[in-house]
N, C-alpha and C positions, 0 to 999 in steps of 0.2 A: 418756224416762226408763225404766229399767228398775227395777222393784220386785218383792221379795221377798216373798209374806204366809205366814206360819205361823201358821194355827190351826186347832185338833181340833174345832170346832165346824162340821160339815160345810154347814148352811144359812149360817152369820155370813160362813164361807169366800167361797162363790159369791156371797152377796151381796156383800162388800168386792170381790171381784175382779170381779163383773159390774159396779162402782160406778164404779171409779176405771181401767177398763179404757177409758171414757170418755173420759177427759183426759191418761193417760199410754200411750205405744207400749208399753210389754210388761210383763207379769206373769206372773208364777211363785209356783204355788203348794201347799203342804207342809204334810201335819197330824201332825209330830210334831217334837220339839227336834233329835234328830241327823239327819235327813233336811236341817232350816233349815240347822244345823251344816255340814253336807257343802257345801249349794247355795251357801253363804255362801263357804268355802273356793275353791271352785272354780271359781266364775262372779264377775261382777264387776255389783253392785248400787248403782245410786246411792241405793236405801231398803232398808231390810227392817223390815216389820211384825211384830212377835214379841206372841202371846201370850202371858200371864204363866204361864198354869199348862199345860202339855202332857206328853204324854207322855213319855219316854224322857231327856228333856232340860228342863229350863224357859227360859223364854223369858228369864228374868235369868241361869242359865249360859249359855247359846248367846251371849245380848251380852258377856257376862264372854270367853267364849274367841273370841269372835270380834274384839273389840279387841284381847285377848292377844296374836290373830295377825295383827294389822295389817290388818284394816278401817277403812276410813274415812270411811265411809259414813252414812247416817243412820239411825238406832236410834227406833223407835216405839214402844211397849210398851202391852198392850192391858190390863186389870187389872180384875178385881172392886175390887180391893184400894184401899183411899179411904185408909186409914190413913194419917198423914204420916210415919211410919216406914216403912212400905213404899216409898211414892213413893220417897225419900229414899236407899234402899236399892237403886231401880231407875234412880236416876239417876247414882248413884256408881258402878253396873256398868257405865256408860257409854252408855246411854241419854239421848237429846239430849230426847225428849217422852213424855208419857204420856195414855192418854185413857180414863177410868174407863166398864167398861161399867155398862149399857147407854149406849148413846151415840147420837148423831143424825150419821146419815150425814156431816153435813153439815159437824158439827165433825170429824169425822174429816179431809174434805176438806180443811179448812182447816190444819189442823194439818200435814197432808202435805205442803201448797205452802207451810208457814213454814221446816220443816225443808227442805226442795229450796230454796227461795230464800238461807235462811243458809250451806248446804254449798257453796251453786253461788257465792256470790259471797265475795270479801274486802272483811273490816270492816275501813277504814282506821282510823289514827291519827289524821286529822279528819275528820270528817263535817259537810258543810255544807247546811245546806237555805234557801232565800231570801236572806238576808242576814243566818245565824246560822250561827256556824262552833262545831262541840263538838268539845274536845280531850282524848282521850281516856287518854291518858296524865299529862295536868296534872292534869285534871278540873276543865278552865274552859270558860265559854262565853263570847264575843266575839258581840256586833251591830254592824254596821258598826265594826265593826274597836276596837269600847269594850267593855270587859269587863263580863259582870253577874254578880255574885258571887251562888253560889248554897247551900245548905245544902247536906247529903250528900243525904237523900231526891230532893232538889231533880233535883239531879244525876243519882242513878240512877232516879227516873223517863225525864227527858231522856233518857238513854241508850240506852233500851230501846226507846222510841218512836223514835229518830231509827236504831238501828240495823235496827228493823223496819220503816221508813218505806214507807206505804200500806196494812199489817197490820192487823185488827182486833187489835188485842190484850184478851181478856177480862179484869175487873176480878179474880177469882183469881190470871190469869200478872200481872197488877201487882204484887196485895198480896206474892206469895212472892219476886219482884226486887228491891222495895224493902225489904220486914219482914221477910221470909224463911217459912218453913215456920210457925213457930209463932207466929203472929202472930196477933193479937187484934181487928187490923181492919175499920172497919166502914163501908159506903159511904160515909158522911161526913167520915172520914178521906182518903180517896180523892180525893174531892170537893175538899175545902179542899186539900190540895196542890196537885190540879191547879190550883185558881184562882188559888193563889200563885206558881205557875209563868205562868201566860198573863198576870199583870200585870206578867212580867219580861220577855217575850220578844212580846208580843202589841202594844207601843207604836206608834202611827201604821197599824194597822193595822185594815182594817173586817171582817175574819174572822181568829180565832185559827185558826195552823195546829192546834194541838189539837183535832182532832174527837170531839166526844161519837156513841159510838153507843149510841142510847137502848135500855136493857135489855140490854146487852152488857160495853162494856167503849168503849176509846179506840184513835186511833189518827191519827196523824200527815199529813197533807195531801199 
């Protein structure tokens, strides 16, 4: 993979790119907004990691003109910024994730290889996992070929889970796919959907594909 990082913080820099220099072939890396601008134009990036706030350029112009001019790539965005106006705002510029600093390496990792795994494959119009087919254009599920009707949440849980299938997904990237940005939800919420869903899809079965990751979030078998 080749990856892009822009950021002015000169230790955060060598650290991400001594980090992720590990698991991907090549990085390139840039501590200012037209600098990313140019590299981004010029060279061809399956990521680029954009801080929110730099010099010359910010990291939500550079993604703004970098979509403008047909990139297609994957958009990271590194941010103090927690507001949900903000996020909101970085993701409308075309930004695919965000990761609030200070942050742990590790979620960073992670988030890298959800976005490289969604870019690099196509989400079909069914997705089937065991003996459960999700259709993504009805927005039905079928088990062994009977249908189980599901509510909307219902549904855009399923969705999210089966198209990130073996992803941790954290209970945050839930609550904002199902309730959105300004949601009021609270782990219990969370909870009782999920158990509404695995008593629809979990039948004759001694482990639900739904996996609890304890202190995390969920994600699909």
């Amino acid at each position: 993979m080749k990856i892009l990082i822009a950021e002015d913080d000169n230790r955060l820099r060598k650290n991400i790119v001594h980090i992720i220099q590990k698991e991907f072939h090549q990085v390139d890396a840039v501590d200012n907004g037209q600098h990313a601008l140019e590299y981004i134009l010029f060279h061809s990036y399956d990521l680029v990691i954009l801080d929110w706030m730099m010099p010359e350029l910010s990291g939500i112009d550079v993604c703004k003109e970098a979509r403008r001019n047909g990139y297609e790539g994957g958009i990271l965005v590194l941010t103090a910024k927690d507001d949900s106006n903000d996020i909101i705002l970085g993701l409308d510029a075309g930004a695919d994730d965000y990761v609030v600093k200070p942050f742990k390496m590790e979620e960073l990792l992670a988030r890298i290889r959800a976005i490289l795994r969604r870019k690099n494959k196509s989400i079909h119009q069914i997705i089937q996992i065991d003996d459960l087919k999700l259709y993504l254009d009805s927005r039905t599920l079928y088990k062994d070929n009977q249908e189980i009707l599901l509510t909307k949440n219902e549904f855009l849980l399923l969705e999210y889970l089966f198209i990130n299938k073996g992803i941790i997904l954290t209970r945050e990237q839930i609550y904002t796919q199902v309730w959105g940005f300004d949601h009021e939800m609270t782990n219990n919420n969370l909870d009782a959907l999920v158990k509404l869903v695995r008593k629809k899809i979990d039948y004759n079965r001694s482990k639900s594909i739904i996996e609890n990751i304890r202190g995390i979030g969920y994600r699909v078998r």
